[in-house]
N, C-alpha and C positions, 0 to 999 in steps of 0.2 A: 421753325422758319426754314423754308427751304431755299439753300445760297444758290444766288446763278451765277454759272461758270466763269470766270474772269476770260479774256480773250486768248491768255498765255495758255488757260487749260482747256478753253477750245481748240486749238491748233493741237493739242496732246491727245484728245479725243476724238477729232474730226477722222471718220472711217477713211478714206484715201492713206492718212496718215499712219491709223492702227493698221492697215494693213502692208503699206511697207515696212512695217516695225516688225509685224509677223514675220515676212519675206528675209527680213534680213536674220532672223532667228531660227527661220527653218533651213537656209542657206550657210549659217555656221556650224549645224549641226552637231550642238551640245550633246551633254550627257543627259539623261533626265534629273528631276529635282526630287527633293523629298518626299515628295507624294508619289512619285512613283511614274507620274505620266510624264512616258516620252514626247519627242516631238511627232512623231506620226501619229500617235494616238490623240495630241492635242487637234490633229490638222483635220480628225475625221468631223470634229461639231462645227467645220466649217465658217462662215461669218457670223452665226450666233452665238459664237463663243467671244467674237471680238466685239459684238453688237452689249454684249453681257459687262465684258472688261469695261465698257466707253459707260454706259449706265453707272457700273458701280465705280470707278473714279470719278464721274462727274458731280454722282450726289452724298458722296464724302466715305460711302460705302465701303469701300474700294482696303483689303487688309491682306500685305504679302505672305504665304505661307513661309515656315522657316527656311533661312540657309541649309541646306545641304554640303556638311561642314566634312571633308576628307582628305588625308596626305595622298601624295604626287610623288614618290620618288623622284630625285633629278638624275637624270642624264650622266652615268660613268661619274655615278656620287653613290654611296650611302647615305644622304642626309636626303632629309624629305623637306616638303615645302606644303601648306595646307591653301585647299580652295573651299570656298565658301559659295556655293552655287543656287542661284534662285532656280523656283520653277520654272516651267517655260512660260506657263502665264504670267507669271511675274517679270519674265527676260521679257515678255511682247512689254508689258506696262513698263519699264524703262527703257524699252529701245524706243518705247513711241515717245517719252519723253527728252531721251537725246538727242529725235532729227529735229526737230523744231527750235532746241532750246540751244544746241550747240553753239549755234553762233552769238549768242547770248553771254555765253562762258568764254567762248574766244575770245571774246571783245574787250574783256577782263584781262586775259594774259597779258606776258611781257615778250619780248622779240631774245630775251634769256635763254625762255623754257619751251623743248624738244619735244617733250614727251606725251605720246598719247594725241598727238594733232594732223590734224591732216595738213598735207603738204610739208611735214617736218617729222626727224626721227634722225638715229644715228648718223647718218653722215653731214647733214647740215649742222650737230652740235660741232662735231670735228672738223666741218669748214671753218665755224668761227674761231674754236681754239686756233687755228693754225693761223688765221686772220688778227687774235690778238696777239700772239706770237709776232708776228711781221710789226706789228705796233709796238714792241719796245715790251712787252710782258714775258718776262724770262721763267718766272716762280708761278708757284699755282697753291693752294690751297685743294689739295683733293679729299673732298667730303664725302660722306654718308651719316644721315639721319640713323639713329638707334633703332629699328624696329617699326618704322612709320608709321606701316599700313594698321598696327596693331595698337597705336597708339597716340592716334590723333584724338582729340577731350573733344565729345559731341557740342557739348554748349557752345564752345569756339565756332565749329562748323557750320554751326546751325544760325549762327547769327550774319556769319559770311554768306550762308545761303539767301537768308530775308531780306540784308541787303543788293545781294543781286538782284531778285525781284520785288525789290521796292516795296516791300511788307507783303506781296500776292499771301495771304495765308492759305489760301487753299495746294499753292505749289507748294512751301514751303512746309505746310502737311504732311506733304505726296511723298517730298522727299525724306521726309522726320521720320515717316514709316520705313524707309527703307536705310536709314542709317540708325534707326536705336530697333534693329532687327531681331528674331530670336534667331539661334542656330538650335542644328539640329546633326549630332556627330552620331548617333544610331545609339546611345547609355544616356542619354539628355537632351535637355533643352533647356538654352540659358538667352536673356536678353545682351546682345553685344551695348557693354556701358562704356566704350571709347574702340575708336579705330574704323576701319574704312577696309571690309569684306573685301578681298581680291575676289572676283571671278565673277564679281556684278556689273551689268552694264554701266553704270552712272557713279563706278568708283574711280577709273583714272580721272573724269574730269574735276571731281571732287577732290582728288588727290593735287590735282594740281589747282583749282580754288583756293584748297589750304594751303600751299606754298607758295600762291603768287604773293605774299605780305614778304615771305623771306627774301623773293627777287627784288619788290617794291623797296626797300628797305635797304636792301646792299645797293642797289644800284642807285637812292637818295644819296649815300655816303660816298658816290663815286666811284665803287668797287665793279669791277668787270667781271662777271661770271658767266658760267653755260651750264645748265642745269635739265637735268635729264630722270624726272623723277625725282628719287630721293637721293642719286649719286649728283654732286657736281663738283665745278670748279669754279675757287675763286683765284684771279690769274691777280699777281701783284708783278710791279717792276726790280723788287730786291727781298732777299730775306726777312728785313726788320719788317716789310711791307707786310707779308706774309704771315708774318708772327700775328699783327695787328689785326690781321682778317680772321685768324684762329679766334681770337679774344669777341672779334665784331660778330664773327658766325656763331659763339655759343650762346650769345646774351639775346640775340636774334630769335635763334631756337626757345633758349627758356623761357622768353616771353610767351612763346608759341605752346609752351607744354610740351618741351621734346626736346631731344637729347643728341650731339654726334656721337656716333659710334666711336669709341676713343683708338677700338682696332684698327679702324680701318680708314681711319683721319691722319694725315702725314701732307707736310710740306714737300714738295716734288720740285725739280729743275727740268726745263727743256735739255738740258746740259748733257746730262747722268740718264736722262732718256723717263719714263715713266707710263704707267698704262693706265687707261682710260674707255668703257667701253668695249673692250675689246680690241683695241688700237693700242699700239706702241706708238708714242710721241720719242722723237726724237731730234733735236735739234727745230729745223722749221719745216716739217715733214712729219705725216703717221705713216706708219705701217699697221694694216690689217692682214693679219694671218689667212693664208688658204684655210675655207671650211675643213675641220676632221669630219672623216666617215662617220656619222650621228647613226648608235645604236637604234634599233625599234623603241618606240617609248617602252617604260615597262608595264605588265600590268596594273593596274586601280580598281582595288577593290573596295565597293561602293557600301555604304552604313542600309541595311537592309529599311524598304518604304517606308513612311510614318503615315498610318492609316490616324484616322480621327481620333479615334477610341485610345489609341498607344498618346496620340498628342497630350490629349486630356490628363492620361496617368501620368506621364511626365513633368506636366505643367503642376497637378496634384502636387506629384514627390516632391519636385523642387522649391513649393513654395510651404512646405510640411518639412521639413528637411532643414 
């Protein structure tokens, strides 16, 4: 039986649409994906390529090639940091599902959380800190999730997704393909069974899906925070207050299937000064430091194509194996 398109994944497949999703993917000018085609070589098949995409989403067709899963060097670090990269066709099919649906997800946020939204980002988090500051909040609660991105429990997400849209199965499909993904590191091919891909278009807002229950939740109990991803703050008016949010913020998490970072979790004073973002807080005032002169990125060397034929032996190995 063949399903007709609900009106959320009309608006995702309507050509105007797929093609500013393209626009905006040939304007950020990625890297290519696992399969090897760039963005220029995507842009030569033209609107038949997107005529192609709209067909095979609408009639359930529609299956993401793997992540293109590689370290990134950081910046005047040794330490590296991994991206997990869709193809470009696959960047078109979740960019066209971002401009339509975004305001969908916004609507869900909380007036908390910074990260990842339009019309908000680091300096509005640090208007507010500095705002509940002036309110009589002396102490903070400075947090970080364990590991987030790599450890958010799909079933959790996936049910926060269906509830978004009101049981749509065919969205809630769309996106189930693209969060229980294969990756693809150039020695394998594995299905991601928890976490949320950095370097896909529809993972910040999903990152922050899953953490709107943790704003939901502190802010039921009264708690004041600013949250910026998976760094935040919970601001209290004295020490013991403080202590009690450490306790409130773990049980929070466990519920959630996730952990604070025990490193990198510390009670702070406006007092003694403390950093945030990037910002020195101090007293009822930040300070952001002058930019340092930022080296060249360094090179990124990419896991050589996954033609068809290599897919298949890997998917073979790993399931022989």
């Amino acid at each position: 039986m063949v399903q007709v398109p609900s009106a959320l994944l009309e608006s995702v497949v309507a050509s105007s649409n797929l093609l500013a999703a393209w626009e905006r993917v040939r304007d950020n000018r990625g890297c290519r994906g696992s399969d090897g085609e760039t963005i220029r070589s995507f842009a030569h098949g033209g609107y038949a390529r997107l005529h192609g995409l709209a067909d095979d989403i609408r009639s359930g067709d529609y299956a993401p090639f793997p992540l293109l899963r590689f370290p990134v060097p950081k910046r005047n670090s040794s330490s590296v940091r991994y991206l997990s990269v869709p193809t470009v066709r696959d960047r078109v099919a979740q960019a066209a599902a971002y401009l339509p649906l975004k305001e969908i997800f916004e609507h869900e946020f909380e007036e908390v959380s910074h990260a990842y939204r339009e019309g908000r980002g680091v300096r509005t988090a640090l208007e507010n800190i500095r705002r509940l500051y002036r309110q009589g909040f002396r102490y903070a609660v400075d947090a970080d999730v364990a590991a987030f991105f790599d450890n958010v429990p799909h079933d959790r997400l996936l049910t926060k997704v269906d509830k978004l849209f009101a049981g749509d199965r065919q969205l809630v499909d769309l996106f189930e393909k693209w969060i229980r993904v294969e990756i693809y590191d150039g020695q394998s091919i594995r299905v991601l069974d928890k976490g949320i891909p950095q370097g896909s278009v529809v993972s910040p807002m999903l990152a922050n899906l899953f953490l709107d229950e943790l704003d939901e939740t502190l802010m039921h109990f009264g708690r004041k925070l600013v949250r910026y991803a998976d760094d935040f703050l919970v601001l209290s008016r004295s020490p013991e207050e403080a202590a009690e949010n450490v306790v409130l913020t773990e049980m929070v998490l466990d519920e959630l299937q996730l952990a604070l970072n025990a490193k990198k979790t510390e009670i702070v004073d406006f007092d003694r000064g403390f950093k945030f973002l990037g910002a020195v807080f101090l007293h009822d005032d930040f300070y952001q430091p002058l930019p340092k002169r930022r080296n060249p990125p360094p090179p990124v060397e990419l896991p050589p194509p996954l033609t068809l034929k290599r897919y298949f032996e890997l998917r073979w190995r790993s399931r022989s194996g």
